[in-house]
Predicted model as a PDB file, atoms N, CA, C, CB and O in Angstrom, pLDDT in the B-factor column:
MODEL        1                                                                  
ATOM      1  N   UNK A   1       0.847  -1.168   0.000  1.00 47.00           N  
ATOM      2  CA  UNK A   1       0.000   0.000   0.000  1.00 47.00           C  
ATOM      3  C   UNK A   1       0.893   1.232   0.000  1.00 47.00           C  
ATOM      4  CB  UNK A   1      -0.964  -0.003   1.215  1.00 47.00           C  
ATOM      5  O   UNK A   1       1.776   1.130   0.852  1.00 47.00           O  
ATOM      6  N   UNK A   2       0.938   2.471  -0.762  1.00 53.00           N  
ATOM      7  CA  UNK A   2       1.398   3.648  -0.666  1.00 53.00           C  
ATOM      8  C   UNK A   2       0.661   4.456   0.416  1.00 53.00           C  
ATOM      9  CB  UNK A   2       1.362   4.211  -1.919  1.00 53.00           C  
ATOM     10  O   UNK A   2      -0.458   4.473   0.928  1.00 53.00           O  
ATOM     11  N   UNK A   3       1.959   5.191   0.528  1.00 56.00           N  
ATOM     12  CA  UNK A   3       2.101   6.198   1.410  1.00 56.00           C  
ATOM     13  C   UNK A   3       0.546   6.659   1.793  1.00 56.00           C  
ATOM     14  CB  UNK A   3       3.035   7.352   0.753  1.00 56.00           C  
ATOM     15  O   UNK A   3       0.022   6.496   2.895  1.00 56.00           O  
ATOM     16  N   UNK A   4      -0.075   7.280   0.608  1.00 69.00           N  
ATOM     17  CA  UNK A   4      -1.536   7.984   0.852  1.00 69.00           C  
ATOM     18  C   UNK A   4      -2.394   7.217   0.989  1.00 69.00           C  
ATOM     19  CB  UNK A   4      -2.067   8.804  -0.089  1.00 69.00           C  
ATOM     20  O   UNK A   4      -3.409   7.641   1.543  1.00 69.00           O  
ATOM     21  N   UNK A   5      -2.359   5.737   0.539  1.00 74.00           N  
ATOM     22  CA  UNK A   5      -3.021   4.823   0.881  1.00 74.00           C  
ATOM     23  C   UNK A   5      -3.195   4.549   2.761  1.00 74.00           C  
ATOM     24  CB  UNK A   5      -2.356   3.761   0.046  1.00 74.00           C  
ATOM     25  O   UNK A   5      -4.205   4.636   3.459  1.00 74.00           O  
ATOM     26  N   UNK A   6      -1.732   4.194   3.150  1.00 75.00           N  
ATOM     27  CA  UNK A   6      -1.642   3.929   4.464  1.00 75.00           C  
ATOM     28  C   UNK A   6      -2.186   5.436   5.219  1.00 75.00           C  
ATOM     29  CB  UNK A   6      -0.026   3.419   4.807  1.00 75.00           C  
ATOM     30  O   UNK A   6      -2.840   5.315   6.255  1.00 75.00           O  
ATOM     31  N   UNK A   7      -1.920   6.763   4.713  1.00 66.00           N  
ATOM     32  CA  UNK A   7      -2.811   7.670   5.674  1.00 66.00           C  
ATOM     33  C   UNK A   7      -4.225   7.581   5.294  1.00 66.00           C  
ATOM     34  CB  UNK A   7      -2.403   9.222   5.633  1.00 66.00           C  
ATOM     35  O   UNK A   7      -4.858   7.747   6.336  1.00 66.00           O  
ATOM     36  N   UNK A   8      -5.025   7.401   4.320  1.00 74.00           N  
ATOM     37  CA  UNK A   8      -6.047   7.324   4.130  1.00 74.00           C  
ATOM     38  C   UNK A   8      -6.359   6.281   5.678  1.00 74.00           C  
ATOM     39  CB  UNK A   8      -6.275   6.888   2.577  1.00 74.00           C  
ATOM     40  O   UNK A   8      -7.027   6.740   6.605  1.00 74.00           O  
ATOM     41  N   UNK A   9      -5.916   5.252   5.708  1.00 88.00           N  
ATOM     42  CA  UNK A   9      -6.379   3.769   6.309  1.00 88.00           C  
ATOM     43  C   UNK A   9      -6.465   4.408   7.711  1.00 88.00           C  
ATOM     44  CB  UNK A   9      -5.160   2.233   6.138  1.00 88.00           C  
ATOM     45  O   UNK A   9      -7.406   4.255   8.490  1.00 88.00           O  
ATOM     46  N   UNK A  10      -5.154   5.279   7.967  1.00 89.00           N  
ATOM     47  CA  UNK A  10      -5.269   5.623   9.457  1.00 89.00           C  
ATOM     48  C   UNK A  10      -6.163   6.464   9.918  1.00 89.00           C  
ATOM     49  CB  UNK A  10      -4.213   6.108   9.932  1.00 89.00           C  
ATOM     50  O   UNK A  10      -6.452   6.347  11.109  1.00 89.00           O  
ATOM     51  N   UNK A  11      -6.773   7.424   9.193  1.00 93.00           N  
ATOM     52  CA  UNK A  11      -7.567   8.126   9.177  1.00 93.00           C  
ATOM     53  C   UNK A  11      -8.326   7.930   9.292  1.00 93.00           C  
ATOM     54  CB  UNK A  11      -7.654   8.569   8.704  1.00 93.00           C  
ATOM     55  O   UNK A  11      -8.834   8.353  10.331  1.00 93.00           O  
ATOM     56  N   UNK A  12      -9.253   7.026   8.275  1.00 92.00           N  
ATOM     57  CA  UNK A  12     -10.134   6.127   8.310  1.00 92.00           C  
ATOM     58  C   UNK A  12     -10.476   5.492   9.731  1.00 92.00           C  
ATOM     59  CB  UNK A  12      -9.718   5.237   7.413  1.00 92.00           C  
ATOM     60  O   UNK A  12     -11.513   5.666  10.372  1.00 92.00           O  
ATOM     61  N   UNK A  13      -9.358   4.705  10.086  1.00 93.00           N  
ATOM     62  CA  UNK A  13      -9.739   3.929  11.059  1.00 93.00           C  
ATOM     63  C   UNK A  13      -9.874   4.731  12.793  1.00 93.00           C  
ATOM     64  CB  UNK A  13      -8.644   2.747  10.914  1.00 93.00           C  
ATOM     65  O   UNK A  13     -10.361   4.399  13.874  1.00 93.00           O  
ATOM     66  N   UNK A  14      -9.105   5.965  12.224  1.00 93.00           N  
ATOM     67  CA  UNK A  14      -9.654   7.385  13.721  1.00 93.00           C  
ATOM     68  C   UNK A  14     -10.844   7.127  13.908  1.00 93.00           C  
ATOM     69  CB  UNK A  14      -9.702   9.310  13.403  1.00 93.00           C  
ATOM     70  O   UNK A  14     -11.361   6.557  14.869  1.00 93.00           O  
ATOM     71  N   UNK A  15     -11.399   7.628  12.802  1.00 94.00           N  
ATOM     72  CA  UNK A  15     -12.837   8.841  12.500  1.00 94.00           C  
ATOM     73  C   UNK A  15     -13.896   7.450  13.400  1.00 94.00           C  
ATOM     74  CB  UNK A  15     -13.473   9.343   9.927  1.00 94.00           C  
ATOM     75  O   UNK A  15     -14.567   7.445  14.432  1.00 94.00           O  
ATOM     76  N   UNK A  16     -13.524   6.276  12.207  1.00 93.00           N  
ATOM     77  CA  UNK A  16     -14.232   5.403  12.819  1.00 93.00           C  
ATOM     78  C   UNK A  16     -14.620   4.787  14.071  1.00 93.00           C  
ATOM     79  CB  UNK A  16     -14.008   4.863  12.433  1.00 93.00           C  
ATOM     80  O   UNK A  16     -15.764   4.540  14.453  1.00 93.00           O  
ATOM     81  N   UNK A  17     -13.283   4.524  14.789  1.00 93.00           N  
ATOM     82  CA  UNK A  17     -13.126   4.394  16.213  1.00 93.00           C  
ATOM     83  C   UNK A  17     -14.164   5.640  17.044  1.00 93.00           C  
ATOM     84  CB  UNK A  17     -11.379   4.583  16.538  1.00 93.00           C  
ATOM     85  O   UNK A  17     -15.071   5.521  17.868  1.00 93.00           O  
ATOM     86  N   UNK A  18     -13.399   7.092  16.239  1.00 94.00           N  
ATOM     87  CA  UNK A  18     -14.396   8.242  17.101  1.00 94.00           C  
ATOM     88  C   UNK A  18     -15.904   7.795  17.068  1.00 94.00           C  
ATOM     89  CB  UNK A  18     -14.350   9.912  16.338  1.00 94.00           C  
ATOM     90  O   UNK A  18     -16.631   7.602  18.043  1.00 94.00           O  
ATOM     91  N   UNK A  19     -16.262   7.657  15.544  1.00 91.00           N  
ATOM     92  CA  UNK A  19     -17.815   7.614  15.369  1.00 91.00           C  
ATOM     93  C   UNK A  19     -18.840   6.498  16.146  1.00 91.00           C  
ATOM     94  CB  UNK A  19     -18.010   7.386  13.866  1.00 91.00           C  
ATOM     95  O   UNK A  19     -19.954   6.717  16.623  1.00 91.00           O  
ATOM     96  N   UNK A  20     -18.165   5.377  16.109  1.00 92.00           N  
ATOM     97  CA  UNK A  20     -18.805   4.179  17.276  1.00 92.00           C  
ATOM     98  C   UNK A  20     -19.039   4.705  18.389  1.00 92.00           C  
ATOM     99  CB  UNK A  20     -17.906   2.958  17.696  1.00 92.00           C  
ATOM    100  O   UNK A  20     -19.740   4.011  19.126  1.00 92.00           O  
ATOM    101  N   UNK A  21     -18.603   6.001  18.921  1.00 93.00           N  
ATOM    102  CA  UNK A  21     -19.173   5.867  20.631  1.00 93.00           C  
ATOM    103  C   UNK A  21     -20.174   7.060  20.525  1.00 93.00           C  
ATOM    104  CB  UNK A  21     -17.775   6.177  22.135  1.00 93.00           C  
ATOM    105  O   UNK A  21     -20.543   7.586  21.575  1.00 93.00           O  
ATOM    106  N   UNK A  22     -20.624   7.511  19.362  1.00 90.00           N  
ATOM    107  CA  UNK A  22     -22.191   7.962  19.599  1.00 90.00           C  
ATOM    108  C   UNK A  22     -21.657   9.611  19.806  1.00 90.00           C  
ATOM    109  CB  UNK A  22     -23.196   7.063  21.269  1.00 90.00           C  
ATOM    110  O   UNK A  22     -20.628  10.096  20.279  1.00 90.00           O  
ATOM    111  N   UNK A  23     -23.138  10.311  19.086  1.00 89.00           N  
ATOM    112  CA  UNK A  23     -22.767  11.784  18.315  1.00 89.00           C  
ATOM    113  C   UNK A  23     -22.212  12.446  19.629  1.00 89.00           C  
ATOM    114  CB  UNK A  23     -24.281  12.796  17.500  1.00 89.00           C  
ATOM    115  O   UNK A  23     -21.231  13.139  19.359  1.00 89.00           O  
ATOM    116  N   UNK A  24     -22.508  12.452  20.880  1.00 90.00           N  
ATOM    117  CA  UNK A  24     -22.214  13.107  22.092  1.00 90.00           C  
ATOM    118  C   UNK A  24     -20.427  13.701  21.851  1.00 90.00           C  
ATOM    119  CB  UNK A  24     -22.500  11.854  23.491  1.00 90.00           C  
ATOM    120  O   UNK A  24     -19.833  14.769  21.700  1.00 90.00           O  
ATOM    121  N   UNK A  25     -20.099  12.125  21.943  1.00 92.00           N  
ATOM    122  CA  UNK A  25     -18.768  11.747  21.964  1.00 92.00           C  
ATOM    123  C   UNK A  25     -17.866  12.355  20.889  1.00 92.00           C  
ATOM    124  CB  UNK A  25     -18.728  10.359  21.888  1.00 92.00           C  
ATOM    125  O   UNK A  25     -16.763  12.878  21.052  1.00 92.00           O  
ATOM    126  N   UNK A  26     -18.633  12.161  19.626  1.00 94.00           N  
ATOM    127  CA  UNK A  26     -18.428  12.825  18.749  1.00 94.00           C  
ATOM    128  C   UNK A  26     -17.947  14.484  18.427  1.00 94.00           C  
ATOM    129  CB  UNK A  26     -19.296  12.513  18.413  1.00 94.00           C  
ATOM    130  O   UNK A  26     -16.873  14.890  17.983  1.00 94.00           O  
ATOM    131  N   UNK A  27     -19.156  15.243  18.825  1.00 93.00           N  
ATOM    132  CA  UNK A  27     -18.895  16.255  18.941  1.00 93.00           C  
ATOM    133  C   UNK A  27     -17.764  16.886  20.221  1.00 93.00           C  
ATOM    134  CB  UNK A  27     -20.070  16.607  18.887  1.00 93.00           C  
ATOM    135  O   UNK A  27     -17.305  18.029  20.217  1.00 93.00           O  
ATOM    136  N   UNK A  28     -17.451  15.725  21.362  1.00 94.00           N  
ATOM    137  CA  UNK A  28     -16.645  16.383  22.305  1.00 94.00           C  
ATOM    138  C   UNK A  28     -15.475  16.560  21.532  1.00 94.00           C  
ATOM    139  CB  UNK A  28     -16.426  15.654  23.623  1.00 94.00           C  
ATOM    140  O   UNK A  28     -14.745  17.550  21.474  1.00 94.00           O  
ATOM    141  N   UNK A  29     -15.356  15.063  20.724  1.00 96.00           N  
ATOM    142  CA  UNK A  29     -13.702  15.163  20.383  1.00 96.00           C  
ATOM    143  C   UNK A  29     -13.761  16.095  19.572  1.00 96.00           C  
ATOM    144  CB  UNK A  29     -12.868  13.922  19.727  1.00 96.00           C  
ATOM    145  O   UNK A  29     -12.885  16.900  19.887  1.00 96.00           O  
ATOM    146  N   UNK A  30     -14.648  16.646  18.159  1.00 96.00           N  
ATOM    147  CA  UNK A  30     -14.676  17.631  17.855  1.00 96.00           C  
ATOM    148  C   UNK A  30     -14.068  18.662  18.124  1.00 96.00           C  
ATOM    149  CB  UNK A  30     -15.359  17.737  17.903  1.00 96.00           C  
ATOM    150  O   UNK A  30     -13.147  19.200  17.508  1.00 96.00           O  
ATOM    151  N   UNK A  31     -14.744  19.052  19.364  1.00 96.00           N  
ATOM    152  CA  UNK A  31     -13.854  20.519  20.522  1.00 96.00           C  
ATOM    153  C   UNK A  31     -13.022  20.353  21.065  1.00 96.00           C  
ATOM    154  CB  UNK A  31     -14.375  21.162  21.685  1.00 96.00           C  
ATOM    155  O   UNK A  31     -12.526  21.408  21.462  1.00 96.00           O  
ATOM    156  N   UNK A  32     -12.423  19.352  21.400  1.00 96.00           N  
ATOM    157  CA  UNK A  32     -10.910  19.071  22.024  1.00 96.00           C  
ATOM    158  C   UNK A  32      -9.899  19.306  20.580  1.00 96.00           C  
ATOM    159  CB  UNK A  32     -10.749  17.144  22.787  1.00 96.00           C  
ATOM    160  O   UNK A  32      -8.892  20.014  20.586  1.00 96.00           O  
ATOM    161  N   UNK A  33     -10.384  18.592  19.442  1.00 97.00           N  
ATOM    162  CA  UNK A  33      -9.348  18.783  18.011  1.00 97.00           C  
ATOM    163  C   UNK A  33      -9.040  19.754  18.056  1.00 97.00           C  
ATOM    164  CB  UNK A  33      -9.741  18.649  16.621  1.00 97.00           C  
ATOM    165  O   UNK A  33      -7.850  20.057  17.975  1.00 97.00           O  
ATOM    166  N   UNK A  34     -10.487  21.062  18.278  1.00 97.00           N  
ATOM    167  CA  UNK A  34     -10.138  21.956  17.743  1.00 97.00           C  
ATOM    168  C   UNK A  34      -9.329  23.030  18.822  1.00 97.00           C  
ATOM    169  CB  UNK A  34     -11.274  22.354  17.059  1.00 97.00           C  
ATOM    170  O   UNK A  34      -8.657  23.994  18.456  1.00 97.00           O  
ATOM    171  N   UNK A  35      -9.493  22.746  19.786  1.00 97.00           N  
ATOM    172  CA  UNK A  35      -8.732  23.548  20.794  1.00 97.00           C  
ATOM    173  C   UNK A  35      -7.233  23.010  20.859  1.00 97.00           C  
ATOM    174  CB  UNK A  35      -9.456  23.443  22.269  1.00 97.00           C  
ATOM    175  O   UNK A  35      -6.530  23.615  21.668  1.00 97.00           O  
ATOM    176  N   UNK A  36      -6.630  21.991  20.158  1.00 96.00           N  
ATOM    177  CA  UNK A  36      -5.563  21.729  19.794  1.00 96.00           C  
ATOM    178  C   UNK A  36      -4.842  20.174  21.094  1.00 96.00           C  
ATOM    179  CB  UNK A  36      -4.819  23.383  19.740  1.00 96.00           C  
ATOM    180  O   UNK A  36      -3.712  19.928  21.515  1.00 96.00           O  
ATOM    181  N   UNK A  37      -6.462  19.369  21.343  1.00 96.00           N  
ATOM    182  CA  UNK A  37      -5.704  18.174  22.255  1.00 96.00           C  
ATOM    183  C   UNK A  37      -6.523  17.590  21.494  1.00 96.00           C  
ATOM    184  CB  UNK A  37      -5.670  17.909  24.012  1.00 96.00           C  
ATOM    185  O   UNK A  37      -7.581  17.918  20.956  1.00 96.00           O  
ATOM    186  N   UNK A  38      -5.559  16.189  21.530  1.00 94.00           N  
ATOM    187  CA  UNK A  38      -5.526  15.238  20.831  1.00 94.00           C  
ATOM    188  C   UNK A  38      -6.303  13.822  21.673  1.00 94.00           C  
ATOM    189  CB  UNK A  38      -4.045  15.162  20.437  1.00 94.00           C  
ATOM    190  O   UNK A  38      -5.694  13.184  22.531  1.00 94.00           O  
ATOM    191  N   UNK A  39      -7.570  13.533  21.292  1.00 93.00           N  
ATOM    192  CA  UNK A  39      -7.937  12.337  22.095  1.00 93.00           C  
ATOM    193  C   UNK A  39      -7.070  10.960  21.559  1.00 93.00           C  
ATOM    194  CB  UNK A  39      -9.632  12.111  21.943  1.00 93.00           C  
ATOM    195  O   UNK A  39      -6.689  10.939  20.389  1.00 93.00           O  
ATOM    196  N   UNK A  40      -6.800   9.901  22.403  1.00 93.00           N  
ATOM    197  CA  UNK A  40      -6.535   8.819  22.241  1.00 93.00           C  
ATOM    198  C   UNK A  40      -6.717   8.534  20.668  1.00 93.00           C  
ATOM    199  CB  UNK A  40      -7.251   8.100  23.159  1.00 93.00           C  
ATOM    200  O   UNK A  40      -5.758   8.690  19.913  1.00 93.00           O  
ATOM    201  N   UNK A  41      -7.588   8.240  20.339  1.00 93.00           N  
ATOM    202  CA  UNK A  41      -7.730   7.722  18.602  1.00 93.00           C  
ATOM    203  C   UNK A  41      -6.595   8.590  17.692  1.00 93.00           C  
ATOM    204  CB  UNK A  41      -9.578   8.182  17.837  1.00 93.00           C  
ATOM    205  O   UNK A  41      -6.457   8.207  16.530  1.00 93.00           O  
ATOM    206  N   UNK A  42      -5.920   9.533  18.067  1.00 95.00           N  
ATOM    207  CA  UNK A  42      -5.662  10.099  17.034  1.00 95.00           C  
ATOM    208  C   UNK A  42      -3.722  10.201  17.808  1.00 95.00           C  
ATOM    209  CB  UNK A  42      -6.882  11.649  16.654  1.00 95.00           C  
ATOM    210  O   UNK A  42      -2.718  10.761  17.366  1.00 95.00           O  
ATOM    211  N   UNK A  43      -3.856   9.724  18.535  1.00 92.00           N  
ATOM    212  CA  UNK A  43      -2.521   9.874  19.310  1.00 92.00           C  
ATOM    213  C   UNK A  43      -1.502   9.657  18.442  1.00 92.00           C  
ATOM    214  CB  UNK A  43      -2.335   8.942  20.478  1.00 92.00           C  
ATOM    215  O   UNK A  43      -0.517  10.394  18.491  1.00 92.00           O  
ATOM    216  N   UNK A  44      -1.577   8.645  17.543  1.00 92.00           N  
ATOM    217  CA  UNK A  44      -0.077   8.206  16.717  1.00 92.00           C  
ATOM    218  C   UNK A  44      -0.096   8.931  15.760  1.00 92.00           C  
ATOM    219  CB  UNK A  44       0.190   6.718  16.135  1.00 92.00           C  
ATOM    220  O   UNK A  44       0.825   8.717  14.971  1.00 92.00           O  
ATOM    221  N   UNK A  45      -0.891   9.852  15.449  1.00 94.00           N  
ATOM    222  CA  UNK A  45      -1.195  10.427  14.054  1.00 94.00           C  
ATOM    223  C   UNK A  45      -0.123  11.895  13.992  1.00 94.00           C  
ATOM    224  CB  UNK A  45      -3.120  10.842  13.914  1.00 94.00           C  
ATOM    225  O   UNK A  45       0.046  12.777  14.834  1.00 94.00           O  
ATOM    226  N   UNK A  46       0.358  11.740  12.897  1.00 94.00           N  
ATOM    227  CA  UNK A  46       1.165  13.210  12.390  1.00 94.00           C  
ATOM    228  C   UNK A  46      -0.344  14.599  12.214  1.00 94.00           C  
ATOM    229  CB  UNK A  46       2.180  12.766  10.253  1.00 94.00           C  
ATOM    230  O   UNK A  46      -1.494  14.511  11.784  1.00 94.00           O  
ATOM    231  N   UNK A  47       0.263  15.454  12.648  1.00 95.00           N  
ATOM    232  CA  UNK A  47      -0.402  16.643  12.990  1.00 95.00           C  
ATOM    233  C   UNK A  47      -1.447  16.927  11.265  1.00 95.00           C  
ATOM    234  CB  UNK A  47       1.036  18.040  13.502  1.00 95.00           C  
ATOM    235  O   UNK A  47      -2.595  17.354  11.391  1.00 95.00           O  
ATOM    236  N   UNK A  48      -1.204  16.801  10.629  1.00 94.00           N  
ATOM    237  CA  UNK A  48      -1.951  16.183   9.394  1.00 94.00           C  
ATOM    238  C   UNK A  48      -2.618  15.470   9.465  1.00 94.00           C  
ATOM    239  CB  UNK A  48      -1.477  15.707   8.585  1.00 94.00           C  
ATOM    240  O   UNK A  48      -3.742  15.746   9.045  1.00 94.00           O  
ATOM    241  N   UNK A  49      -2.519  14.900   9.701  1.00 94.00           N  
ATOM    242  CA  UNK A  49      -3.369  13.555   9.628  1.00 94.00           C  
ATOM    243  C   UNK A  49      -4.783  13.579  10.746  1.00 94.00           C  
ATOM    244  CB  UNK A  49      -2.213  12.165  10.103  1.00 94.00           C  
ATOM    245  O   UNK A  49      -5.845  12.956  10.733  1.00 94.00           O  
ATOM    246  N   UNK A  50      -4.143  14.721  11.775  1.00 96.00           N  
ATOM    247  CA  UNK A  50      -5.054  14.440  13.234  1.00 96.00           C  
ATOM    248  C   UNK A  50      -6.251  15.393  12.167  1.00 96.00           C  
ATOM    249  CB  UNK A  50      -4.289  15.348  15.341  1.00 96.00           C  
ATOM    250  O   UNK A  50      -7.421  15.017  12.102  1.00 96.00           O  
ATOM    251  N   UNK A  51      -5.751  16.649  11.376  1.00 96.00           N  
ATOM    252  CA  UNK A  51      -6.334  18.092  10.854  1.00 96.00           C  
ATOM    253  C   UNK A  51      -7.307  17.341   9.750  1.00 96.00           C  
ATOM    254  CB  UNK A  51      -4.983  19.397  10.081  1.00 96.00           C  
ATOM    255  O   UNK A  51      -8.284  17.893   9.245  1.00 96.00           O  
ATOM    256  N   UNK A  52      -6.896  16.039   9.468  1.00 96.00           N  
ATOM    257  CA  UNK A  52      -7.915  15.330   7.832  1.00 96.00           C  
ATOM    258  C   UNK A  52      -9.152  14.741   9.117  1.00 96.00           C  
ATOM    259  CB  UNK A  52      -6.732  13.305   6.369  1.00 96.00           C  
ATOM    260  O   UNK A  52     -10.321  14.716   8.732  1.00 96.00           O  
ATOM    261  N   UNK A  53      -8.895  14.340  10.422  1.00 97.00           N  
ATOM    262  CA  UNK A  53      -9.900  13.632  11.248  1.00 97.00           C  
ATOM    263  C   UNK A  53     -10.490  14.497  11.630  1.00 97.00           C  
ATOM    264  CB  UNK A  53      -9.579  12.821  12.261  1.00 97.00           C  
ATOM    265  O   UNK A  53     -11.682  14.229  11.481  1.00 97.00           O  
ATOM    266  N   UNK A  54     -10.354  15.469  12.077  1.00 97.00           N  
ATOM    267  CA  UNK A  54     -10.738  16.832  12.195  1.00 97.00           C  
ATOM    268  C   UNK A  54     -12.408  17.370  11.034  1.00 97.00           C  
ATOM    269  CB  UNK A  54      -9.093  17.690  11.683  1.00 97.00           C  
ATOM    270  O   UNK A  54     -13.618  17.597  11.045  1.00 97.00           O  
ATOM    271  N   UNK A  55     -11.432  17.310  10.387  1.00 97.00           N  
ATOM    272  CA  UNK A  55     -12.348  17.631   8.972  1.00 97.00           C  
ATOM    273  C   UNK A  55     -13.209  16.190   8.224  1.00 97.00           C  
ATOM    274  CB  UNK A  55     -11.075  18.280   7.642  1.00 97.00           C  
ATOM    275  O   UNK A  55     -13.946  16.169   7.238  1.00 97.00           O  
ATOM    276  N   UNK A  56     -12.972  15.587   8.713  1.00 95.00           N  
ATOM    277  CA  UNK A  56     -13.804  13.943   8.313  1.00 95.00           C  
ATOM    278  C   UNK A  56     -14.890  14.293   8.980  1.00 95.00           C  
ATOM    279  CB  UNK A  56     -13.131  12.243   8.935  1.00 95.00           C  
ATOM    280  O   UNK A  56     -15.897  14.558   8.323  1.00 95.00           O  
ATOM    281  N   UNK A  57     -14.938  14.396  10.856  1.00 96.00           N  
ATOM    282  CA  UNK A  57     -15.596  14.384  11.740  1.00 96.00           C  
ATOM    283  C   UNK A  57     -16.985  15.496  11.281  1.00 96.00           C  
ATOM    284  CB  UNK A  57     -14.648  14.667  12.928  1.00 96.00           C  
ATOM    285  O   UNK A  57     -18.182  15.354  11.030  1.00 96.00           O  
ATOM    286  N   UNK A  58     -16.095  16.528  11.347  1.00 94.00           N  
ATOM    287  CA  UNK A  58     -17.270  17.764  11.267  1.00 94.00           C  
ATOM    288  C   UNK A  58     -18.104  17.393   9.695  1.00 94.00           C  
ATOM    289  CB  UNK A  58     -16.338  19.706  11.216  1.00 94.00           C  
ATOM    290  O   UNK A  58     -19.095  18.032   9.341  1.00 94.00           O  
ATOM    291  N   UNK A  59     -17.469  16.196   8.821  1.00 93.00           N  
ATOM    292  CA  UNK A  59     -18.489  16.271   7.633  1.00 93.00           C  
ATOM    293  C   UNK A  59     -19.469  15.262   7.907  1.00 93.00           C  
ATOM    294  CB  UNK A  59     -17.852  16.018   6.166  1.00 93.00           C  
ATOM    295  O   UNK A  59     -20.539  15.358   7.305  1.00 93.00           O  
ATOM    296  N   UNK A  60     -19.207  13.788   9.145  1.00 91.00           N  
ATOM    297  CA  UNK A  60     -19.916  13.246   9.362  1.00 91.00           C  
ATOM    298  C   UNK A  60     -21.166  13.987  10.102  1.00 91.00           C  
ATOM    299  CB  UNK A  60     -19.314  12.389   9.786  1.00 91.00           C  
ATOM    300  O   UNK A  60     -22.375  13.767  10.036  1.00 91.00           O  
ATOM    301  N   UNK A  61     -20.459  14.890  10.785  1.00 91.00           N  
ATOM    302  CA  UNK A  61     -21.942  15.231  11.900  1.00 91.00           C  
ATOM    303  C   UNK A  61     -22.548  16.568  10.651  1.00 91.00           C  
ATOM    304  CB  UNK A  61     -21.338  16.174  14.244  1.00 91.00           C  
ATOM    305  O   UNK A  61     -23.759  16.476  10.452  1.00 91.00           O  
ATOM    306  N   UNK A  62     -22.153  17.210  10.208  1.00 89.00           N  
ATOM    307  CA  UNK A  62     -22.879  17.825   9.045  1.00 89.00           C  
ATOM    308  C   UNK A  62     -24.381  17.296   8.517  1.00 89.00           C  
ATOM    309  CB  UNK A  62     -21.932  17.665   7.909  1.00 89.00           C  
ATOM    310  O   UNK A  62     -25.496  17.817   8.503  1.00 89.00           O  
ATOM    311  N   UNK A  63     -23.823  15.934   8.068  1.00 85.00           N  
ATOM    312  CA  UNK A  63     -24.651  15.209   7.518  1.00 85.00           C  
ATOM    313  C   UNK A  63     -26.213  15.162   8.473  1.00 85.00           C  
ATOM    314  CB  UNK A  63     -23.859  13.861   7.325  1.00 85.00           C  
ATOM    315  O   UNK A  63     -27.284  15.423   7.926  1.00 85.00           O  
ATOM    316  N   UNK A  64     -26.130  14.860   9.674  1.00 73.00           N  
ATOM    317  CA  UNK A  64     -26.887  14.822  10.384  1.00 73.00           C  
ATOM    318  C   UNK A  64     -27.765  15.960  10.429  1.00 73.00           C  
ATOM    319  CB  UNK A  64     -26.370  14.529  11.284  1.00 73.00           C  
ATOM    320  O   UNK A  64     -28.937  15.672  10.183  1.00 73.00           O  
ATOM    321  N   UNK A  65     -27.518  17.247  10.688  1.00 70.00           N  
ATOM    322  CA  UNK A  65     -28.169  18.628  10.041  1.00 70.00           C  
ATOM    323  C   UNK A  65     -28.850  18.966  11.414  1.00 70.00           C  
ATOM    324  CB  UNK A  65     -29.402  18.451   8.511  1.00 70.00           C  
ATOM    325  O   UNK A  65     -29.912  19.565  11.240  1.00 70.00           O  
ATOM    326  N   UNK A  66     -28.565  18.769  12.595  1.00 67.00           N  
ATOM    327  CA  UNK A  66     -29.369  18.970  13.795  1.00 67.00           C  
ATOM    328  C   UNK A  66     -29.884  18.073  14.696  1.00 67.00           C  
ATOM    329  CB  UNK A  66     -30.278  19.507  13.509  1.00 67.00           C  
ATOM    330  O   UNK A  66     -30.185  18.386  15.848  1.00 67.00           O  
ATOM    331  N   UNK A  67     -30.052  16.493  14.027  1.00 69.00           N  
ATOM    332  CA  UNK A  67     -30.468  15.746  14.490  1.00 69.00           C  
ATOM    333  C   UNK A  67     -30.130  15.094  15.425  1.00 69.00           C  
ATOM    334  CB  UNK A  67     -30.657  15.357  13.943  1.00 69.00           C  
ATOM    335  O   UNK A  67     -30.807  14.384  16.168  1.00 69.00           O  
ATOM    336  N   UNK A  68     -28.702  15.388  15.419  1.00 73.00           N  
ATOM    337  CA  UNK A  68     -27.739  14.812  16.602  1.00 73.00           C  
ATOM    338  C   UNK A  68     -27.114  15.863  17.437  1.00 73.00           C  
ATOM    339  CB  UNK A  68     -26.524  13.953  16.023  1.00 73.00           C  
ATOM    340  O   UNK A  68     -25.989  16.313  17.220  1.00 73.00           O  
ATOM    341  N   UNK A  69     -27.835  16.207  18.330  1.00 64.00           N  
ATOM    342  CA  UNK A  69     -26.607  17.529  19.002  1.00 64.00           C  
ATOM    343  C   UNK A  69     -25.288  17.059  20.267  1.00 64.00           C  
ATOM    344  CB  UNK A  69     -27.783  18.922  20.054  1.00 64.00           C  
ATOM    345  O   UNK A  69     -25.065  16.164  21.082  1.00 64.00           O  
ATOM    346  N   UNK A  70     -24.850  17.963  19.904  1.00 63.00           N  
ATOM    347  CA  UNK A  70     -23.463  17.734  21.768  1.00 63.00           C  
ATOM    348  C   UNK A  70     -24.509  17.746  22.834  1.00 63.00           C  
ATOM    349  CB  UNK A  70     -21.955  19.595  22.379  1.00 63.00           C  
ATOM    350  O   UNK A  70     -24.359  16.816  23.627  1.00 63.00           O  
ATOM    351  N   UNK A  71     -25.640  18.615  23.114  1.00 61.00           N  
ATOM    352  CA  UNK A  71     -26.426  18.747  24.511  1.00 61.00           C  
ATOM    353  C   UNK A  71     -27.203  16.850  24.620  1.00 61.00           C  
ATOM    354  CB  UNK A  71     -28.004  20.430  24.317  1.00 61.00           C  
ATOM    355  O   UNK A  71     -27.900  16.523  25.581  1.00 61.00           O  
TER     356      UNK A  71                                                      
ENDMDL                                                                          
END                                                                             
């Protein structure tokens, strides 16, 4: 697998890990990304890579459109 392949995979397998524990959870790590700490899932990740989970996250809960809030 190449290079962009293997970050795709890791990435992938963040977002995913994040997304299993339910939108709450979701949106916390959200606000921790963005205040610049890093939850567990994303620990091994180059500072890139944490910024693509980052931006994965906020397109999954997008999708949702309200239906899922942090409260």
């Amino acid at each position: 697998m190449g290079a962009s392949g293997e970050l795709r995979t890791r990435v992938d397998s963040s977002v995913e890990q994040i997304c299993d524990q339910g939108c709450k959870v979701v949106w916390g790590y959200i606000a921790m990304l963005e205040r610049g700490e890093n939850p567990p899932e994303v620990e091994n990740l180059q500072p890139g890579e944490v910024a693509l989970v980052l931006s994965e996250l906020k397109a999954v809960m997008a999708c949702y459109q309200g239906s899922c809030s942090a409260d």
